[in-house]
Rosetta silent file (secondary structure, phi, psi, omega in degrees, C-alpha in Angstrom):
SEQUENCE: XXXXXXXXXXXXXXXXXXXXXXXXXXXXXXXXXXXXXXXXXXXXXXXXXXXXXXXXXXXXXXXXXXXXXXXXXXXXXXXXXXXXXXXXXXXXXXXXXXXXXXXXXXXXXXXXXXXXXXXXXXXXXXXXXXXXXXXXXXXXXXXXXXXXXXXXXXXXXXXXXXXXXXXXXXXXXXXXXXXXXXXXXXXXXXXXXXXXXXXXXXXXXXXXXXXXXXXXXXXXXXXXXXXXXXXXXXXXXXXXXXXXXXXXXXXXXXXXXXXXXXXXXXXXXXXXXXXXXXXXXXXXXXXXX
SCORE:     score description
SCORE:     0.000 S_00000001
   1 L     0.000  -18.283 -149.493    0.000    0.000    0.000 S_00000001
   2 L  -112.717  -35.538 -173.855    2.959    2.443    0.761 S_00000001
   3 H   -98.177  -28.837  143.535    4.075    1.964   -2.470 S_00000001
   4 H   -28.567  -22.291  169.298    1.093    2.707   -4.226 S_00000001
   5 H  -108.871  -45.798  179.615    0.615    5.710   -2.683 S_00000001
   6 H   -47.848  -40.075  179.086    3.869    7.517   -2.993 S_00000001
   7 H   -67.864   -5.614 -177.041    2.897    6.960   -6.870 S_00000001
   8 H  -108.290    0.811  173.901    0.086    8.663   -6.798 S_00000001
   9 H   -73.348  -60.397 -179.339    1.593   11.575   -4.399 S_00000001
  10 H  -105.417   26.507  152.901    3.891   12.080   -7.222 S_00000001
  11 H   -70.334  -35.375 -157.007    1.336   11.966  -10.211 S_00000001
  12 H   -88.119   -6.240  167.496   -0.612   14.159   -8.726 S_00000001
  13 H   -67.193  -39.166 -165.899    2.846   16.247   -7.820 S_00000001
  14 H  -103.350  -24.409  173.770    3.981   16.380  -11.578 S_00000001
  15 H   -62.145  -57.532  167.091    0.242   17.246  -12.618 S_00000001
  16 H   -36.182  -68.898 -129.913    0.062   20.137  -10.240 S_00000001
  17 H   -94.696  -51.330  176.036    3.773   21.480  -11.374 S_00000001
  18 H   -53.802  -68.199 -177.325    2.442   20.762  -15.093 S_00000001
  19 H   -60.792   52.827  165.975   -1.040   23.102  -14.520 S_00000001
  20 H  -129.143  -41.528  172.150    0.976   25.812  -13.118 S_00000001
  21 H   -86.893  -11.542  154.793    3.405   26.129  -16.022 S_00000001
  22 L   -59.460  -77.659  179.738    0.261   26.198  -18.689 S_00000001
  23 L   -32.292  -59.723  171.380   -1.417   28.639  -16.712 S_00000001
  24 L   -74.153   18.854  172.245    1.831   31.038  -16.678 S_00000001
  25 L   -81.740  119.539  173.745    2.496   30.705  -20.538 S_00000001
  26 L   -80.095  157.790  176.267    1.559   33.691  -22.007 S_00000001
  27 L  -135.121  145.549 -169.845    0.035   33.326  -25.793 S_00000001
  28 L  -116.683  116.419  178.421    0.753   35.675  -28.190 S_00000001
  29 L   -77.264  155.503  164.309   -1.718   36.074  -31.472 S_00000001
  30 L   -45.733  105.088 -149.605   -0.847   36.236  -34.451 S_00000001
  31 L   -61.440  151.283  163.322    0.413   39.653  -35.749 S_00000001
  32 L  -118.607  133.921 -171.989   -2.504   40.775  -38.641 S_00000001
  33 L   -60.978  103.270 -159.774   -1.575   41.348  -41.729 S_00000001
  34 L   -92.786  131.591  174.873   -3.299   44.817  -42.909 S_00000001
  35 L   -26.648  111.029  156.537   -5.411   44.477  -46.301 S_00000001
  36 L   -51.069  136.197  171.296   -3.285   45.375  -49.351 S_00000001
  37 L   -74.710  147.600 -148.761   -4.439   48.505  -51.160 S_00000001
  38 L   -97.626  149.857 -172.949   -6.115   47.466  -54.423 S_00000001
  39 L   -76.580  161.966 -171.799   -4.052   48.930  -57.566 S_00000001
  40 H   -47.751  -65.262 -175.198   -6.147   51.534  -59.988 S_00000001
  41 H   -40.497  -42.686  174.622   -6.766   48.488  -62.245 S_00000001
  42 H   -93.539    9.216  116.130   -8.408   46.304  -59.857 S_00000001
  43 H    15.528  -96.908 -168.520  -10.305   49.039  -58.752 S_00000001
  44 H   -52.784  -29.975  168.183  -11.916   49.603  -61.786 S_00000001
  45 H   -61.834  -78.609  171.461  -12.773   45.559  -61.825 S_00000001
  46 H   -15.454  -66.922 -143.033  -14.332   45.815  -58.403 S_00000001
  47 H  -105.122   -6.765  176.288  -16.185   48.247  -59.123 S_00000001
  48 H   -75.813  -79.750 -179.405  -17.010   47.089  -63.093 S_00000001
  49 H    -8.924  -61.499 -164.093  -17.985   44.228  -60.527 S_00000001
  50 H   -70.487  -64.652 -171.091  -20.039   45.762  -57.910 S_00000001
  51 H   -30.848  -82.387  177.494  -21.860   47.419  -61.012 S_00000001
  52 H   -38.991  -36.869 -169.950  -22.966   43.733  -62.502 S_00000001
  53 L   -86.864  -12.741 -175.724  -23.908   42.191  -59.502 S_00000001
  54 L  -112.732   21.850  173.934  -26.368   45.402  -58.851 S_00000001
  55 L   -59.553  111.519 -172.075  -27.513   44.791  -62.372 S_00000001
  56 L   -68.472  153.601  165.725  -31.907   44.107  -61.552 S_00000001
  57 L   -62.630  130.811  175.764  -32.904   40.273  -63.261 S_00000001
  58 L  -104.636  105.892  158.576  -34.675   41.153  -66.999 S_00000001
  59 L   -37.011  146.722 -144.767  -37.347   38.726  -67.870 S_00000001
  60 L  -105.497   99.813 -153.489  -35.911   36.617  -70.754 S_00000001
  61 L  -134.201  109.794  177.451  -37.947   38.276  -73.696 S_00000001
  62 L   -50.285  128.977  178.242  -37.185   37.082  -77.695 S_00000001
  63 L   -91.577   34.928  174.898  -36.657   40.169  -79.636 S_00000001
  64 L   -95.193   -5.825 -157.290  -38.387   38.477  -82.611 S_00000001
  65 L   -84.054  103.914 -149.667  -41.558   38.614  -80.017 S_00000001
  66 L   -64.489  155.519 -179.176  -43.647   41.694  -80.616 S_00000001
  67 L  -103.471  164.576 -169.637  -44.483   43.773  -77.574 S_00000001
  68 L  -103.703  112.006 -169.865  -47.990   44.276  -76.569 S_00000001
  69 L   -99.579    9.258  149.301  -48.141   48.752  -76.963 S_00000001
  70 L   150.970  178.250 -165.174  -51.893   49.084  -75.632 S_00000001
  71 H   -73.549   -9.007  179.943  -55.525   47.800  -76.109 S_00000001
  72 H   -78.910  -25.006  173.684  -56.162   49.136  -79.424 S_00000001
  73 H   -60.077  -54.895  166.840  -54.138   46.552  -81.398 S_00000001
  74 H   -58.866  -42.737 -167.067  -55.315   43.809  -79.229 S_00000001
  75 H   -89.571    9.219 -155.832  -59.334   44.417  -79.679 S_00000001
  76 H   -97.082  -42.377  173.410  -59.059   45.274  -83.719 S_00000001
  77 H   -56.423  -19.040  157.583  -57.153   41.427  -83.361 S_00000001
  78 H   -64.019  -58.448  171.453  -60.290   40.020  -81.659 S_00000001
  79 H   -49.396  -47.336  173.820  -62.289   41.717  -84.389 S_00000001
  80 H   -56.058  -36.839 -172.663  -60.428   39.588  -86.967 S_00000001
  81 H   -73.221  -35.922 -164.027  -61.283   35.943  -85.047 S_00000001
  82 H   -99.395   -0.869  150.632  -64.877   36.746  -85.024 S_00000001
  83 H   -64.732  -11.599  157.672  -64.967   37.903  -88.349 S_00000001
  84 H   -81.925   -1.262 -140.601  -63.407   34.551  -89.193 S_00000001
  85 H   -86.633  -65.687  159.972  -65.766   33.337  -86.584 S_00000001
  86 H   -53.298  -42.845  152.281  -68.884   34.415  -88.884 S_00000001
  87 L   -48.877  -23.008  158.388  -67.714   33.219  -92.079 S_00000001
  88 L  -114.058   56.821 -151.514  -68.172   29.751  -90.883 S_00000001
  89 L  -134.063  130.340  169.151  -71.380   30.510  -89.729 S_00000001
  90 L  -105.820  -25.920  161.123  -74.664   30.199  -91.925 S_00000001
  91 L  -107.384  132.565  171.681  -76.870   31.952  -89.583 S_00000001
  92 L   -43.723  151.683 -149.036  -76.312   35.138  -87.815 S_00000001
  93 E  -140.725  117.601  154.371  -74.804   35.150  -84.576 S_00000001
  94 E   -75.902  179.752 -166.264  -75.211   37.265  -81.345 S_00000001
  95 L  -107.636   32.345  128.243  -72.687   39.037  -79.583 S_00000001
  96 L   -55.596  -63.224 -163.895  -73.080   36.740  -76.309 S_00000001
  97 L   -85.868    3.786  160.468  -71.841   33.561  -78.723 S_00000001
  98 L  -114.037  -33.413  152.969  -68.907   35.702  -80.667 S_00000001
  99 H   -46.190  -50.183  170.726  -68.005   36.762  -77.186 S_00000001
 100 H   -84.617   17.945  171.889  -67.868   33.154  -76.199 S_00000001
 101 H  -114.736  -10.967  152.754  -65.767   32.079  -78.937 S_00000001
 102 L  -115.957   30.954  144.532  -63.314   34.771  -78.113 S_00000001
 103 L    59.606   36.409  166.148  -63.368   33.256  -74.424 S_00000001
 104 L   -88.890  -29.261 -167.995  -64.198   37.251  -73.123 S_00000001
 105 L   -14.646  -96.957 -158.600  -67.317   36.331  -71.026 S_00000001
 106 L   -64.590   36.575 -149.899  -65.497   37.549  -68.321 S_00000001
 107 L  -127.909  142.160  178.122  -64.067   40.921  -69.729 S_00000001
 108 L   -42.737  164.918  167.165  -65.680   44.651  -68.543 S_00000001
 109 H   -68.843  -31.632  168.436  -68.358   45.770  -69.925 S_00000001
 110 H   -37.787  -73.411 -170.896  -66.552   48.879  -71.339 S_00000001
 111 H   -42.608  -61.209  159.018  -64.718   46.265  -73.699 S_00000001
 112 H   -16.040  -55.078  170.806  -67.477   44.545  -74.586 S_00000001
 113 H   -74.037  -25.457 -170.616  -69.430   47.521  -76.094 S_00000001
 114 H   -57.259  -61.688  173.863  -65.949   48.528  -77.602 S_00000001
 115 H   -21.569  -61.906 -129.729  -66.635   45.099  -79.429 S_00000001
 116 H   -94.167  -52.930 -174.800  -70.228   45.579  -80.249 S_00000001
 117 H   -47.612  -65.835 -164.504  -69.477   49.260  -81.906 S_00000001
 118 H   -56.172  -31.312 -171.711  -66.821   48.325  -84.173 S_00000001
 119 H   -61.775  -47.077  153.493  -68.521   45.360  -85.107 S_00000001
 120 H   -28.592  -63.298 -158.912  -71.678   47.536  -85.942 S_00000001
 121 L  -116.750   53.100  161.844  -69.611   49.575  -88.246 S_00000001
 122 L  -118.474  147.367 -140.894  -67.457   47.146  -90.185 S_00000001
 123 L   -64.263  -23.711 -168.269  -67.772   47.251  -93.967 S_00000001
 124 L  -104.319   42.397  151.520  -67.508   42.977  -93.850 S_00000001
 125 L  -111.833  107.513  156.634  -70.461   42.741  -90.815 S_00000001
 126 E   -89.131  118.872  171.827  -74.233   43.081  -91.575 S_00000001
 127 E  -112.226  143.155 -175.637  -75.623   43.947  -88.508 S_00000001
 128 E   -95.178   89.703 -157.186  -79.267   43.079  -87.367 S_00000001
 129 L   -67.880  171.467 -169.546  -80.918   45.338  -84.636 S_00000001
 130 L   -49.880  175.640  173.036  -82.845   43.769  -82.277 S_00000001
 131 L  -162.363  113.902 -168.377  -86.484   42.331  -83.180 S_00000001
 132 L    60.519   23.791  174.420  -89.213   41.271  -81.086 S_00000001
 133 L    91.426   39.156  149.796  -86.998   41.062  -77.803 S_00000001
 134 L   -87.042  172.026  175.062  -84.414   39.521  -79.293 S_00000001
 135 L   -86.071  172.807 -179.214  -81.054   39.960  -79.065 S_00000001
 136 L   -74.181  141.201  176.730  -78.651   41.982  -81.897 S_00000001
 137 E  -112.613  138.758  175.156  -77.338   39.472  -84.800 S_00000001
 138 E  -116.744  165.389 -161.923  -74.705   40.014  -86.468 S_00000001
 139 E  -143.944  154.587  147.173  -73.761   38.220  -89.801 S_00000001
 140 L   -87.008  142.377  169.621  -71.075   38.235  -92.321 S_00000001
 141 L  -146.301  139.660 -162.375  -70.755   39.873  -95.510 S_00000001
 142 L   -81.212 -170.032  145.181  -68.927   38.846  -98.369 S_00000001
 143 L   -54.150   -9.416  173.444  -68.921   40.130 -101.991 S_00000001
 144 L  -143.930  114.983  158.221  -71.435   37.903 -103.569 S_00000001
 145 L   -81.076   78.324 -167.184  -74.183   37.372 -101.276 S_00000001
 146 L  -141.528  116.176  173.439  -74.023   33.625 -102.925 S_00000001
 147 L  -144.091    5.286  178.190  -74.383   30.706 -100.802 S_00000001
 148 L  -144.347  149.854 -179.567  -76.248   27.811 -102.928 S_00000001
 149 H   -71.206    2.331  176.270  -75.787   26.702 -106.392 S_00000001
 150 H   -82.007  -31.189  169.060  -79.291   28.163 -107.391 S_00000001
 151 H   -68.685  -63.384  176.395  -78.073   31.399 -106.138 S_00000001
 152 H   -52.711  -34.929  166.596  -74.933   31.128 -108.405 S_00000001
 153 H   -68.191  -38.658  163.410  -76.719   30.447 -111.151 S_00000001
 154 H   -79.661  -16.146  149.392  -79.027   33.202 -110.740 S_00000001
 155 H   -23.480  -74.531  176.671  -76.484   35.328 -110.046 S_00000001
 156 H   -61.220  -33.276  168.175  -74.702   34.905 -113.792 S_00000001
 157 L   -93.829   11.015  133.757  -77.851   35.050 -115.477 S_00000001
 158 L   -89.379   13.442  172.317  -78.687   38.321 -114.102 S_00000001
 159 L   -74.852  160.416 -175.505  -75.606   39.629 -115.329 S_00000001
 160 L   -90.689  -16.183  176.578  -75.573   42.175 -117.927 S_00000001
 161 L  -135.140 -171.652 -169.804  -72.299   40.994 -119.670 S_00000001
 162 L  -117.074   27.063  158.097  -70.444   38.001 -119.815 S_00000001
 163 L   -72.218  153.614 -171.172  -68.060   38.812 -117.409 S_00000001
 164 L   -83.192  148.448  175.206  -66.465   35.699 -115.135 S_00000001
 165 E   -88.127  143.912  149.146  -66.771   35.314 -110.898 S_00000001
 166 E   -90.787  119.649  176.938  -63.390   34.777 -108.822 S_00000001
 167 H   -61.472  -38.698 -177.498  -64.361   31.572 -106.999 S_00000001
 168 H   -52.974  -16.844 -166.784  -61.741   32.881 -103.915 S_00000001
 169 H   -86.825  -31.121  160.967  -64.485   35.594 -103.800 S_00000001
 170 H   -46.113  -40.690 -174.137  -67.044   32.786 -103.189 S_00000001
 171 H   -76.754   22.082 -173.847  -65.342   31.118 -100.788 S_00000001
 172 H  -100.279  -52.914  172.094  -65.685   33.954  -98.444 S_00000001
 173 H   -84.599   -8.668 -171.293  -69.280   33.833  -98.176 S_00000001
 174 L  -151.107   99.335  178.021  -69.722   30.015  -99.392 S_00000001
 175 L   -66.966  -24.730 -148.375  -67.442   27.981  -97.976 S_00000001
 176 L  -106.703   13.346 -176.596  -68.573   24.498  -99.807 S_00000001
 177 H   -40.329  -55.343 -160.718  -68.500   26.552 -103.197 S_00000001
 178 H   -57.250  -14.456  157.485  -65.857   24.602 -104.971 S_00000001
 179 H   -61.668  -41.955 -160.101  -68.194   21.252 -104.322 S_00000001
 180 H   -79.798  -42.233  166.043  -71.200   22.611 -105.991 S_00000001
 181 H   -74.050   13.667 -177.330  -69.060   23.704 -109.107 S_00000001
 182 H   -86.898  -73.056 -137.031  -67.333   20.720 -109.979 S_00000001
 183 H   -78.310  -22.517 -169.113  -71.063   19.534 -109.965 S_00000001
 184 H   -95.740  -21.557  161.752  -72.381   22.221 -111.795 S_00000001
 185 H   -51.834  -61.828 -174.420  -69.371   21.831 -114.496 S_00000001
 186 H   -83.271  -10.456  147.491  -70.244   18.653 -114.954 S_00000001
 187 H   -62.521  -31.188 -164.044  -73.916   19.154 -115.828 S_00000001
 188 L    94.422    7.564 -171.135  -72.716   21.598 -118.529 S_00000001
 189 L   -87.599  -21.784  164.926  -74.536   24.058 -116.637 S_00000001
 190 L  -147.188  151.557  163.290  -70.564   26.308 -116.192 S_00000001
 191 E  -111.903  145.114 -161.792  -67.332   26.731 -117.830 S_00000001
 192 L  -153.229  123.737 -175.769  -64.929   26.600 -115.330 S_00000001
 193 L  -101.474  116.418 -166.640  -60.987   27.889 -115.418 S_00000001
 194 E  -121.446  167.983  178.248  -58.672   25.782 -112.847 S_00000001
 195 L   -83.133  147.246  164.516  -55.185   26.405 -111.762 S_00000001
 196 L  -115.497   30.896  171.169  -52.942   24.050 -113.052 S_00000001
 197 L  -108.610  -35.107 -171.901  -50.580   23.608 -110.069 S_00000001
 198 L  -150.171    6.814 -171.578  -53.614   21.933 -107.677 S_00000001
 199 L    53.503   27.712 -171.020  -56.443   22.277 -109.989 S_00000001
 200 L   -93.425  162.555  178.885  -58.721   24.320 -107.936 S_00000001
 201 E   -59.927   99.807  149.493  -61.405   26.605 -109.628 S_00000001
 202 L   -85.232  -13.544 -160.086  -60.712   30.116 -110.522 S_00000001
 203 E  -128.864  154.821  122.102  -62.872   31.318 -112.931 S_00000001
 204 E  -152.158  147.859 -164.723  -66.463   30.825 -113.901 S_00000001
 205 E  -106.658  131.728  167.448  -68.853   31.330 -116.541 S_00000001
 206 L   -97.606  124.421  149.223  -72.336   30.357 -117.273 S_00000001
 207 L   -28.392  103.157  179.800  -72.641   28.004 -120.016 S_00000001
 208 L   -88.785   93.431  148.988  -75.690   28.624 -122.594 S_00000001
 209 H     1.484  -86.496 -168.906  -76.905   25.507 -123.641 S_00000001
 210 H   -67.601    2.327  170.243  -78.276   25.898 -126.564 S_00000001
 211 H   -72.932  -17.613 -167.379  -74.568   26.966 -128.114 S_00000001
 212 L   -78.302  114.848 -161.176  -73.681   23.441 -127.707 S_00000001
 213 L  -139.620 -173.443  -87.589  -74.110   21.229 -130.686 S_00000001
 214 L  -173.300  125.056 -175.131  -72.984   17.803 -132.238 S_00000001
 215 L  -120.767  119.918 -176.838  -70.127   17.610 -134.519 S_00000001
 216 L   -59.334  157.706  176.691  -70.171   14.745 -137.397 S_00000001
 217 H   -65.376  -31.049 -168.225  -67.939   12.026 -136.998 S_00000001
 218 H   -66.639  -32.589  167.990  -66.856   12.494 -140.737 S_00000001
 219 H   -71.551  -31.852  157.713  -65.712   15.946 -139.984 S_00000001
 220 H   -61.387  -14.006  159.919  -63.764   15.183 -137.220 S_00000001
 221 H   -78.267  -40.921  172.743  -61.902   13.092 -139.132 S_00000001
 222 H   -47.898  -46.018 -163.031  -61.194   15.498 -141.781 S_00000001
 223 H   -75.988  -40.367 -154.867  -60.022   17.977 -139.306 S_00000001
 224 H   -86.099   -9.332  154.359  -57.682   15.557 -137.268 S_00000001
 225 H   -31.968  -40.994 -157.221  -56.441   14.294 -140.736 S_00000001
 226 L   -72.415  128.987  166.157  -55.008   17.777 -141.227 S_00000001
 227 L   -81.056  139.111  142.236  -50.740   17.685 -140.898 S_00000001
 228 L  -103.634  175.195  175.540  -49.219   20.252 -139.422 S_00000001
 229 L   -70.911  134.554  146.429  -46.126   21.660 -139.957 S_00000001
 230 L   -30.447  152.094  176.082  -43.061   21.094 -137.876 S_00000001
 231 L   -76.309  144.686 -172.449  -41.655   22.866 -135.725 S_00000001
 232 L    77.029  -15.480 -171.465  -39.460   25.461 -136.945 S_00000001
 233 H   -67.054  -54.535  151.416  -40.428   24.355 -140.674 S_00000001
 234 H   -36.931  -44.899 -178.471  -42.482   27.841 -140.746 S_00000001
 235 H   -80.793  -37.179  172.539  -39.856   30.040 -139.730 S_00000001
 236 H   -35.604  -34.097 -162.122  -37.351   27.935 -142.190 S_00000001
 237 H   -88.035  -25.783  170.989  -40.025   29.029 -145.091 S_00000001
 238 H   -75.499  -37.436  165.057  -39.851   32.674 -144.108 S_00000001
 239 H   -56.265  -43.012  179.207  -36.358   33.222 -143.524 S_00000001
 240 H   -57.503  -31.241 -170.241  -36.069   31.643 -147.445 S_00000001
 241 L  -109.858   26.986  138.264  -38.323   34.057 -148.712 S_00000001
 242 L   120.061  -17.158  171.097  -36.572   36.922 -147.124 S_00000001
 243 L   -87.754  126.800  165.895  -38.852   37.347 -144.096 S_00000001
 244 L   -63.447  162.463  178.122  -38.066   37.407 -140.192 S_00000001
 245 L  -117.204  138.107 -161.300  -40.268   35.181 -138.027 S_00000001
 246 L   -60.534  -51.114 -153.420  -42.422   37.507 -135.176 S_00000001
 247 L   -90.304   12.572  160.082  -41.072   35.032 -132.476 S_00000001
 248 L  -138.228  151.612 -161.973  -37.358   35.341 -133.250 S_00000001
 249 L  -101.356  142.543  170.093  -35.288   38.367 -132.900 S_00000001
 250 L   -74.859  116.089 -179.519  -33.852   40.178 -135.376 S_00000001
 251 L   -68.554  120.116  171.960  -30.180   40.964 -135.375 S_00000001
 252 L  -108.356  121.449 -170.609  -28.897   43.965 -137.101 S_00000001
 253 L   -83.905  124.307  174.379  -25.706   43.959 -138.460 S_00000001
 254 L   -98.834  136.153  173.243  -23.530   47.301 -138.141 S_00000001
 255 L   -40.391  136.306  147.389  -21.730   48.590 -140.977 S_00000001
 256 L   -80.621  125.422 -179.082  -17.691   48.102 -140.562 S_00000001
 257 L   -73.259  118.118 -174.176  -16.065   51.165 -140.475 S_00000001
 258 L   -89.512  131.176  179.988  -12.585   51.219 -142.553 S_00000001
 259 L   -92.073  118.779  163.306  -10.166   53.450 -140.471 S_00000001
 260 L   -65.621  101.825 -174.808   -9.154   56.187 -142.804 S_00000001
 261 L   -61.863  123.188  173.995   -5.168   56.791 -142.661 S_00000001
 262 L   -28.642  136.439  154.484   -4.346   60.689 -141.236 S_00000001
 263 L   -83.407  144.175 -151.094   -3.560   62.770 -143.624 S_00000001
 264 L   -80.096  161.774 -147.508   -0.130   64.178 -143.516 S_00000001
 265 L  -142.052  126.664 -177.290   -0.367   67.830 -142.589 S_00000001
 266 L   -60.453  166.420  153.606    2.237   70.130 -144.866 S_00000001
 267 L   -42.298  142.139  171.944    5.101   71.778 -143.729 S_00000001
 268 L  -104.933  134.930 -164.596    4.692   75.119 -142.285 S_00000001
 269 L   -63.291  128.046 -159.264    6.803   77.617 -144.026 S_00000001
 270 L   -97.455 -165.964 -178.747   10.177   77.769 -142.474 S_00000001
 271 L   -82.743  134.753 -168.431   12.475   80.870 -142.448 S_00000001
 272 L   -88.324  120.025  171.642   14.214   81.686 -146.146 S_00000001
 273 L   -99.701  -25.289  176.552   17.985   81.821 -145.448 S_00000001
 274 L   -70.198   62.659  176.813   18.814   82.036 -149.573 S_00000001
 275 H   -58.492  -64.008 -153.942   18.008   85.736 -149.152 S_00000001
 276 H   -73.510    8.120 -178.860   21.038   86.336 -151.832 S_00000001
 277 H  -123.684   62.900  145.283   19.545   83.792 -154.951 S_00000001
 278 L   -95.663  -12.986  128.473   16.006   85.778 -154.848 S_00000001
 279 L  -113.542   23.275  148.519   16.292   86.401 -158.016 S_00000001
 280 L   -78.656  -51.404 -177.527   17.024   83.304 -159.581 S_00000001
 281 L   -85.893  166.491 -152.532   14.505   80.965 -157.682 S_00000001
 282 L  -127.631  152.699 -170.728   11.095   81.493 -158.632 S_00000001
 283 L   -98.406  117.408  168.908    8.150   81.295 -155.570 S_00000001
 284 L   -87.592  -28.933 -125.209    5.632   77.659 -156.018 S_00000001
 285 L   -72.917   -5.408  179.950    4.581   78.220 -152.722 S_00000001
 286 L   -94.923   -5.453  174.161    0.634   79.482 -153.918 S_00000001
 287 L   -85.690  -14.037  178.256    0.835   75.814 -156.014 S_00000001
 288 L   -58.774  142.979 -165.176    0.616   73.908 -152.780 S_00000001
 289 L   -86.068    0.000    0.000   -2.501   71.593 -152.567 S_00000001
């Protein structure tokens, strides 16, 4: 036991002697290093810097994407859908149901009448005022108030001449024209002028019956009997006899000019130095050409 204790008399001796010299160690921080001053150039970064970073976030906006510059643009574009709205329409329409087909139902009332006025006064709208408590209808209208082939047909045979319709002008007001004239072509009841890239109608006429008549067989032979000439064989017979052909152009030949050699330009009379044989030599000089 005696020995057991002296060791721990002199752990706790060398512990003691250790926490005494910690406690009197002084500690010395670290000297601080004072902030270099920034050079002109990085300055100017910093502060290019500072600049960017207080740069506000820009919604991300394509500049092919048109901006919207006020309400007047926007309602005349509403006015185009329901005038497309009404061309595929057969009956007139009020302006509850072209309102709900331009999803406004919920839009002021200001706007709404904005609507109803223009709509009133646009040259391709027939408007209906009310009738018998009904509400106002509005309708479209095209350039041929033509919407059945009985209509087209009366149409051309109240004309006064024998001018042709533009079918695109039908199809404004008659969507299903180009069905009914294929049908009415092939009665014989129109002549009808197609594109020849898709073959749609462009033209039409009405077709008078009684012009049409019956050609013998015998004649039709005679005529498809008939040769024609070759091609080019015509202009071959006119160039022989001395004649240009309309459809090829005539070349004109310019005169060659023969370059004329200068003529030599005389002597100009020099100074007479035989002063002492003037009278022996005799004067030509009035014979010169």
């Amino acid at each position: 036991m005696s020995y057991l204790q002296n060791k721990v008399q002199s752990f706790n001796a060398n512990l003691g002697a250790v926490a005494g010299k910690i406690s009197n160690k002084r500690t010395v921080a670290a000297p601080v290093k004072p902030a270099p001053s920034p050079t002109p150039s990085q300055a100017s970064d910093s502060a290019k810097n500072d600049l960017k970073r207080k740069r506000p976030d820009l919604p991300e906006v394509p500049y092919s994407q048109p901006r919207d510059t006020g309400i007047g643009q926007h309602i005349m574009t509403q006015i185009t859908y329901a005038i497309d709205y009404l061309k595929t329409k057969n009956s007139p329409q009020s302006l509850p149901d072209i309102l709900s087909y331009l999803s406004m139902q919920t839009r002021e009332e200001s706007y709404k009448r904005n609507i109803e006025t223009i709509l009133m006064r646009h040259d391709k709208v027939n408007y209906h005022p009310k009738s018998e408590g009904g509400p106002a209808l509005f309708s479209f209208r095209p350039a041929h108030n033509i919407r059945s082939s009985e209509g087209l047909l009366r149409h051309l045979q109240s004309q006064h001449t024998a001018q042709g319709l533009s079918v695109k002008e039908l199809r404004d007001g008659w969507p299903d024209a180009e069905d009914a004239i294929t049908q009415l072509e092939a009665e014989g009841k129109l002549l009808v002028t197609r594109n020849k890239k898709d073959n749609h109608a462009r033209m039409v006429w009405l077709n008078d019956p009684s012009l049409n008549f019956e050609v013998d067989d015998e004649f039709q032979n005679i005529w498809h009997k008939i040769k024609l000439p070759e091609p080019g064989a015509l202009a071959d017979e006119l160039e022989r006899e001395g004649l240009t052909p309309a459809n090829k152009h005539r070349i004109i030949k310019k005169p060659v000019k023969v370059q004329e050699k200068p003529k030599r330009k005389p002597r100009s009379g020099g100074k007479t130095t035989n002063v002492h044989m003037a009278g022996i030599l005799k004067d030509y000089s009035h014979l010169k050409k």
